[in-house]
C-alpha positions in Angstrom: 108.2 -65.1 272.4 112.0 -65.6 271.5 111.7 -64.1 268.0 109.9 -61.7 266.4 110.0 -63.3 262.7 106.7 -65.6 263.2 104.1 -64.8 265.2 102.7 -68.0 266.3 99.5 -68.8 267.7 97.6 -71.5 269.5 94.2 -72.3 271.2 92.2 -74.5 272.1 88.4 -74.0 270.9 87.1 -74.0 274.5 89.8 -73.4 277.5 87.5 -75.3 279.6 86.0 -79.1 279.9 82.1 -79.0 281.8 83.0 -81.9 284.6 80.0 -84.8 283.5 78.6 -82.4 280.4 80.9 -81.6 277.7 81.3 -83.8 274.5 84.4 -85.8 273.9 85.3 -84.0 270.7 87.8 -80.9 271.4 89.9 -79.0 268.8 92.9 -77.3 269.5 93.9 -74.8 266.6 97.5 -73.5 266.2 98.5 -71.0 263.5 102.1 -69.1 262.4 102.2 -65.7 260.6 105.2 -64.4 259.3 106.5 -60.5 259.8 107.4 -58.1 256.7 111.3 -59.1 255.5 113.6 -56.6 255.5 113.4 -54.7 252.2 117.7 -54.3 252.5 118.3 -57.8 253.4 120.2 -60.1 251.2 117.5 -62.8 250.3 118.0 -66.7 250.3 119.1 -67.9 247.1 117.4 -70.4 244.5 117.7 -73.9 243.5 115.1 -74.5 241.6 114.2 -76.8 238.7 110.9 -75.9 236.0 109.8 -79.0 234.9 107.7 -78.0 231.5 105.0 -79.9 230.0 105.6 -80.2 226.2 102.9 -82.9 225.1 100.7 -82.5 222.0 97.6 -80.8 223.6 100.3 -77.9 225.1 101.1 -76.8 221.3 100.1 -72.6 220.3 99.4 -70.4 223.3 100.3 -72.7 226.2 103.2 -73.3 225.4 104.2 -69.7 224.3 103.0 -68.3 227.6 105.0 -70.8 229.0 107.9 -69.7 227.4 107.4 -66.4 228.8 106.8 -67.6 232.4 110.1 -69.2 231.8 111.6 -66.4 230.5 110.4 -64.2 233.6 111.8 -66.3 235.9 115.5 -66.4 234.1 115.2 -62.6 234.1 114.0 -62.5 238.0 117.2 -64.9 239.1 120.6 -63.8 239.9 124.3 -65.3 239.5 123.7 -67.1 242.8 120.8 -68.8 242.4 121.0 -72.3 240.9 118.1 -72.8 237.7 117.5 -76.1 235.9 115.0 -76.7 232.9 113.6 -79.7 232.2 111.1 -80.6 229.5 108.9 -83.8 228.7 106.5 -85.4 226.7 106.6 -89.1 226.9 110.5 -89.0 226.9 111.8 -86.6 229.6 114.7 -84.2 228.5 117.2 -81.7 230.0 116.8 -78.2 228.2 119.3 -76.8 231.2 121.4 -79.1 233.9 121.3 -77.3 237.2 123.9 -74.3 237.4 124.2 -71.0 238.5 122.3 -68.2 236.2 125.6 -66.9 234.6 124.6 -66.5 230.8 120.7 -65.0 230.2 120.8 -65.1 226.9 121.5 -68.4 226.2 119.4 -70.2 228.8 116.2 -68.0 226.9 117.6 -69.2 223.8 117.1 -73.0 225.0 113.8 -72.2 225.8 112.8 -70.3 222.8 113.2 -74.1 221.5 111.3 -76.1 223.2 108.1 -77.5 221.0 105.3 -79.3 221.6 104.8 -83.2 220.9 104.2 -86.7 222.4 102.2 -87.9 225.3 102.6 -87.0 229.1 105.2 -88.6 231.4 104.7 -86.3 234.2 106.6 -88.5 237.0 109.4 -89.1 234.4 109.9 -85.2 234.4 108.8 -85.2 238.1 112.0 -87.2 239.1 114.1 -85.6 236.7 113.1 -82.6 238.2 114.3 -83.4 242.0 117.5 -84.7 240.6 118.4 -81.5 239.3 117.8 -79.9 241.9 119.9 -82.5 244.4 122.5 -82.3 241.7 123.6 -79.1 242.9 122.2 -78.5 246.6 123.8 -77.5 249.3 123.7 -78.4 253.0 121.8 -75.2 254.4 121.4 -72.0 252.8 119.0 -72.6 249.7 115.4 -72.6 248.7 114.9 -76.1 246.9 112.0 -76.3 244.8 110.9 -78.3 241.6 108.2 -76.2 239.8 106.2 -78.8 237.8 103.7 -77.8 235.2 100.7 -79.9 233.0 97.9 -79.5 230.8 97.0 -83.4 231.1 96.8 -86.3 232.8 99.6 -88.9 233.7 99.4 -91.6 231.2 103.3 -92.2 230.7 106.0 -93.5 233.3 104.0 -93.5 236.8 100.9 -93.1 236.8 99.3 -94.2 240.5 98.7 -91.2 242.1 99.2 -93.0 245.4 103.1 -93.7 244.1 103.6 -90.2 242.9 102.9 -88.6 246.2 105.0 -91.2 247.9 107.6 -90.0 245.7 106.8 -85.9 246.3 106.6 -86.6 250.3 109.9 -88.7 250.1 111.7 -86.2 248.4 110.0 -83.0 250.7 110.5 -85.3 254.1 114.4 -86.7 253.1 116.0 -84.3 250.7 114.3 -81.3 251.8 112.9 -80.4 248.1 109.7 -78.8 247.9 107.4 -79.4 244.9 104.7 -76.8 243.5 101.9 -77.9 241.1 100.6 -75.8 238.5 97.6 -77.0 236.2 96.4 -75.8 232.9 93.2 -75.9 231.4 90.2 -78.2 232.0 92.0 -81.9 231.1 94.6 -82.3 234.2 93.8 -84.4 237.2 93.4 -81.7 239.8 93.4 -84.3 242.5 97.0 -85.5 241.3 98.4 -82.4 241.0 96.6 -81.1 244.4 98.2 -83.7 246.7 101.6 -83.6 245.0 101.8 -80.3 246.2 100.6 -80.6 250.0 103.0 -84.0 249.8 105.8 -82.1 248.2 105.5 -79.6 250.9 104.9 -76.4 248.6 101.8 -74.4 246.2 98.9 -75.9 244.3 98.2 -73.3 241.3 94.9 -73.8 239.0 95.5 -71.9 235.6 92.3 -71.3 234.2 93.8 -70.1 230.9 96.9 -69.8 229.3 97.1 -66.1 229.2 97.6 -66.2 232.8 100.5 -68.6 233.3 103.6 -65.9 233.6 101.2 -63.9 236.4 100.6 -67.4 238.3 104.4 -67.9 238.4 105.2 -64.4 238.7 103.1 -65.3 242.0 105.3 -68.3 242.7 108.5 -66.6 242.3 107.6 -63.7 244.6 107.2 -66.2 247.0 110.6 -68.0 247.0 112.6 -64.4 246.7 110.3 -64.0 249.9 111.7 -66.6 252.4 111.9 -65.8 255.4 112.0 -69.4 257.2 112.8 -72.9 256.4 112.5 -76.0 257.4 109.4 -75.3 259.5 107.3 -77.5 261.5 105.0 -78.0 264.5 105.0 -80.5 267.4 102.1 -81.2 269.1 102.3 -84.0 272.1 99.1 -84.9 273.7 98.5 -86.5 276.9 99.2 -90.2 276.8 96.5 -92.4 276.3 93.7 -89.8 277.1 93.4 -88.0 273.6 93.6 -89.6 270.5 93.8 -87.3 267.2 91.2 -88.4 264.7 91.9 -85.6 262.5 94.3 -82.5 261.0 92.7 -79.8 258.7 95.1 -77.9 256.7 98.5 -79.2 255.8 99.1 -82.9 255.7 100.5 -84.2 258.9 102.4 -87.7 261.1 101.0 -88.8 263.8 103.7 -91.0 265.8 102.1 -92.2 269.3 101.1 -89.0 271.6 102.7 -86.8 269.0 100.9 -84.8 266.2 103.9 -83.6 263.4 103.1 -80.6 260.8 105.7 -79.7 258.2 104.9 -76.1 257.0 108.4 -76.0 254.7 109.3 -72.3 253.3 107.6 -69.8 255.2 107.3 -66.2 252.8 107.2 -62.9 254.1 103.8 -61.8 255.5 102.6 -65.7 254.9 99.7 -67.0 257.5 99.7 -70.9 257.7 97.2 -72.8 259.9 96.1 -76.1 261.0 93.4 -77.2 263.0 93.7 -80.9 265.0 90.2 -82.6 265.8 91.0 -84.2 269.2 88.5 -87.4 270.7 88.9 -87.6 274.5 88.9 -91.2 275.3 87.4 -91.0 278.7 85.9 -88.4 281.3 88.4 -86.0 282.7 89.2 -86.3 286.6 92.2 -84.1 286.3 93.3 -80.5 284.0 95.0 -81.6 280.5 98.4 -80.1 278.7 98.9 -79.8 275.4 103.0 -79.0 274.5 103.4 -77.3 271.7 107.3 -76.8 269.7 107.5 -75.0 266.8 111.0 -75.0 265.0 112.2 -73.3 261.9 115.6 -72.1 260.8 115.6 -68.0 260.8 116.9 -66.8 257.1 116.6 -63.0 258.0 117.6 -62.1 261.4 119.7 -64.8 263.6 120.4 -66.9 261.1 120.2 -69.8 263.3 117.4 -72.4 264.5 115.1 -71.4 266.3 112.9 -73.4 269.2 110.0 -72.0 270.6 107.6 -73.9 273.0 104.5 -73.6 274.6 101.9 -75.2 276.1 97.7 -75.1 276.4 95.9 -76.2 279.4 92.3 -77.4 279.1 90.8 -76.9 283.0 88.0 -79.1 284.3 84.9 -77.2 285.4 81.7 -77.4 287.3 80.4 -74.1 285.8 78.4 -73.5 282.9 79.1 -70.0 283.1 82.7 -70.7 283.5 82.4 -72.8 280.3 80.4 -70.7 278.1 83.3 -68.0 278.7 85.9 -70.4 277.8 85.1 -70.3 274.0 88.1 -68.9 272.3 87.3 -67.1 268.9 90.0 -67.3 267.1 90.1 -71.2 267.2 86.1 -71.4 267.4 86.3 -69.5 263.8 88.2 -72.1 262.3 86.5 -75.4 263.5 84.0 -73.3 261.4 86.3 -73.0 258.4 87.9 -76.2 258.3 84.9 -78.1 259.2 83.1 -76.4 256.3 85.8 -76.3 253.9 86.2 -80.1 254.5 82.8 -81.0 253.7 82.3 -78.6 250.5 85.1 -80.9 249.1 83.3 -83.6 250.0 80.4 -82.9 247.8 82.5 -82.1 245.1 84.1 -85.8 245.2 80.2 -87.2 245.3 79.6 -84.6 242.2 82.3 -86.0 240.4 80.8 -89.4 241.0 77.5 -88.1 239.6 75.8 -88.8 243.8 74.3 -85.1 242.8 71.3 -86.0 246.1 73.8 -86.1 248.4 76.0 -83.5 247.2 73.0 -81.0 247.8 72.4 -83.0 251.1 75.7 -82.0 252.5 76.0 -78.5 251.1 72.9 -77.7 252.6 74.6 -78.9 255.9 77.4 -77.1 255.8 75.6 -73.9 255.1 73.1 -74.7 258.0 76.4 -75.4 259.9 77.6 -72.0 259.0 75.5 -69.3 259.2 75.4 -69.2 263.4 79.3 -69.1 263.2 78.6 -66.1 260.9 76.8 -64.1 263.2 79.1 -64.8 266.0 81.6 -63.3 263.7 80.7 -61.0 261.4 83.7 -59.4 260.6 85.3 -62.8 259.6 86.5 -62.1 256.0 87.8 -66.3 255.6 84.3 -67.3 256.8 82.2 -65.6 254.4 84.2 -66.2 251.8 84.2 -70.2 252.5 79.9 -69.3 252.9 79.3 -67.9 249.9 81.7 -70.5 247.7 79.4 -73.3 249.3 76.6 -71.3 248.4 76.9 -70.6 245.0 78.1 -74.2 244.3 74.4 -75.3 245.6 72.7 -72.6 244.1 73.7 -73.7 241.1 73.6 -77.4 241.3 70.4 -77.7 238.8 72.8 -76.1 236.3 76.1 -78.1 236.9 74.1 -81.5 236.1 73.5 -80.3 232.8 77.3 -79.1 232.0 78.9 -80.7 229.5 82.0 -82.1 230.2 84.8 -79.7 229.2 82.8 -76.8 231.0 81.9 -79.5 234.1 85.8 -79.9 234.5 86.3 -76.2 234.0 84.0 -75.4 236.9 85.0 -77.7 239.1 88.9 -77.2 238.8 87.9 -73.5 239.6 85.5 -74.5 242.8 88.6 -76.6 243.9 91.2 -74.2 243.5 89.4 -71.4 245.3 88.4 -73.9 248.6 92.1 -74.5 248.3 93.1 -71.1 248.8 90.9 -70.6 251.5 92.0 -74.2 253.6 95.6 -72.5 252.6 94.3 -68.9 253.7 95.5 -67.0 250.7 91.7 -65.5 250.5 
C-alpha cells in the first residue's frame, strides 16, 4: 500500500468460480478503515452551517437543548473555522451569515434568541443552509458541512422527498457540501431525513429525546475535528459485458457502463466504511475474470496531497470442488451475511409501516433462518450478532407492535431504523 492513513480492503466472497456448477450471483466486498490522527497535528478547519428547526411543536425542552447543542459547538470552534446559523419555521432566517468564530459571546447571544413558532420549511432552511456554507468556501482545505435538525415533517417550501435528495446529492456531488440529518422525537419522516443524509454524503442521527441532542452533536462534532480524508471515493470497473451490478449495500452509489462509483466523503479518524456490490454473471465463464479497483482521497494529515491507490481481484475458473470450497473468503462472506440481512430487516419495516404485518414476520423469519449458519461460521462476529438479535427482537415482538398506538409505533420504529442504520454504517 502507498499510504498508511486508510487501510483498504477488498474481496471477493469466493476467489474461485466451479467451471459448469457455480451460481451466477457473486459479490465482491471492498471496505476502508482509517488509522488514529495524530494527536499534535493541526486539524482541518470548519465550514459548517446549523440549520435549526424552530416550528411550534420544537417549543420548551427541544429547543433549549438545542440551544445548548448550539452553544457547544460555538464553544468547540476556533478563529479559523467558518460557523453559520440559520433558523426556520415556515419563513427561513439567518441568525448568523457564515464567518469566521471571532466573537463567542455574541454568536451565543443570537442563539439565546431564537424562539419557537410557525410551521416547518425544512428545504427552505435546507437551501439556506448550503448557501452559507458556499458563501464562504474555499477551494481545498475545509470540512463543508450543513448540520440540519427537525422535530416534524416537511409541509412548507419542498416537500417531495424525491426533490429534496436531488437537491442534497447535487449539492454533495457538485459543491462538495456534505449534509447530516438529525431527527427529534416520534413525528419526523425518518425516511426523509435518512436519505438526505446518504445523498448529502454525511450522518443520519435519531434523537430519541431531547435531553440527548448536545451528546448526539457532541458526536457529530468529534467527527468533523476528526478528518483525516476528503473527498473519498471508490472505483470499481468490471469486465465488459460479462458482469452486470444489480446491487450496492451500504452507501449510495453510480453505476456508469462497466464502472461501479462510491463516494465515502469525510473520512474521521479510526472510521470503518464498507460496501458490498451484488454482481450477476451474464454467462458461463471460459476464461479467469479481473475486477480493478481505485480508491482516491485527498490525505489531510500526512502528505497533504491526493492520493491513488489501485488494485485489482481475480476470480479463477475451477474444476475442483475442493479448490472451491477453499476459495470462500471470510471477511467478504460475513458481510453478504450483514448486508443481505440488514437489507431485508428494512424491508419488513417498510411492509410494517404499511400494516402487511403476515409478511413482515414472513421475511424476518427468513432472514433469521438466513442467519444463524453464517453465525456459526463466525462466532466471534460482533456486527453479525448484533444485526441477529435486532431482527430477532423486532419478530419476537411483532404480536405487541400491532397493538402500539401511534406515537409509541413511531417511537419504536424510528429507534429499529436508526440502530439497522448504524449497523449497515458499522458504527455498532
Amino acid at each position: 500500500m502507498s499510504s498508511k492513513l486508510i487501510q483498504f480492503v477488498s474481496q471477493l466472497n469466493n476467489s474461485y468460480y466451479l467451471k459448469g456448477i457455480s451460481k451466477n450471483t457473486i459479490y465482491l466486498y471492498a471496505e476502508l478503515k482509517a488509522n488514529k490522527a495524530p494527536t499534535n497535528n493541526e486539524r482541518i478547519p470548519l465550514n459548517i452551517s446549523l440549520v435549526v428547526d424552530r416550528s411550534g411543536s420544537m417549543s420548551g425542552k427541544k429547543l433549549e437543548y438545542v440551544k445548548k447543542a448550539v452553544h457547544f459547538v460555538i464553544n468547540n470552534l476556533n478563529s479559523e473555522d467558518y460557523l453559520s446559523i440559520v433558523q426556520y419555521d415556515n419563513q427561513v432566517d439567518v441568525v448568523s451569515q457564515s464567518a469566521k468564530v471571532s466573537n463567542k459571546t455574541i454568536l451565543n447571544q443570537k442563539v439565546d434568541a431564537i424562539q419557537a413558532r410557525g410551521m416547518t420549511n425544512l428545504s427552505g432552511g435546507m437551501l439556506e443552509g448550503y448557501t452559507q456554507v458556499q458563501s464562504t468556501q474555499q477551494e481545498q482545505g475545509f470540512v463543508n458541512r450543513v448540520l440540519l435538525l427537525s422535530d416534524g415533517l416537511a409541509n412548507q417550501g419542498v416537500t417531495d422527498t424525491d426533490k429534496l435528495q436531488q437537491i442534497a446529492q447535487k449539492k454533495f456531488r457538485n459543491d462538495g457540501i456534505g449534509l447530516s440529518t438529525f431527527g427529534v422525537g416520534a413525528d419526523f419522516n425518518e425516511l426523509l431525513m435518512t436519505g438526505l443524509s446518504e445523498y448529502g454524503g454525511a450522518n443520519y442521527y435519531y434523537i430519541d429525546s431531547p435531553e440527548k441532542i448536545p451528546e448526539i452533536f457532541a458526536q457529530e462534532l468529534e467527527g468533523l475535528l476528526s478528518v483525516v480524508a476528503q473527498s473519498t471515493f471508490l472505483t470499481i470497473k468490471l469486465p465488459q459485458e460479462l458482469v452486470k451490478c444489480k446491487k450496492v449495500y451500504g452507501y449510495p452509489s453510480e453505476i456508469k457502463g462497466n464502472e461501479v462509483v462510491v463516494r465515502f466523503n469525510d473520512v474521521f479518524s479510526e472510521e470503518e466504511k464498507g460496501i458490498l456490490l451484488e454482481l450477476e454473471l451474464q454467462k458461463e465463464l471460459v476464461n479467469n475474470l479481473t475486477f480493478d479497483l481505485q480508491l482516491q482521497y485527498d490525505d489531510v494529515v500526512n502528505s497533504l496531497e491526493r492520493i491513488n491507490e489501485q488494485s485489482s481481484l481475480s476470480l479463477q475458473i475451477t474444476d475442483s470442488a475442493t479448490q472451491f470450497n477453499g476459495g470462500i473468503n471470510a471477511k467478504a462472506d460475513e458481510n453478504v451475511a450483514l448486508f443481505i440481512a440488514n437489507d431485508r430487516y428494512e424491508l419488513a419495516m417498510q411492509l410494517a409501516d404499511k400494516r402487511e404485518f403476515k409478511k413482515v414476520k414472513t421475511i424476518l423469519e427468513q432472514a433469521v433462518s438466513f442467519l444463524k449458519p453464517y453465525l456459526e461460521k463466525y462466532p466471534n462476529s460482533t456486527q453479525l450478532k448484533i444485526q441477529y438479535k435486532q431482527i430477532e427482537d423486532y419478530l419476537n415482538r411483532l404480536g405487541e407492535i400491532q397493538q402500539m398506538e401511534r406515537g409509541a409505533y413511531a417511537a419504536f420504529q424510528k429507534g429499529s431504523r436508526s440502530m439497522n442504520y448504524m449497523s449497515k454504517r458499522k458504527k455498532v
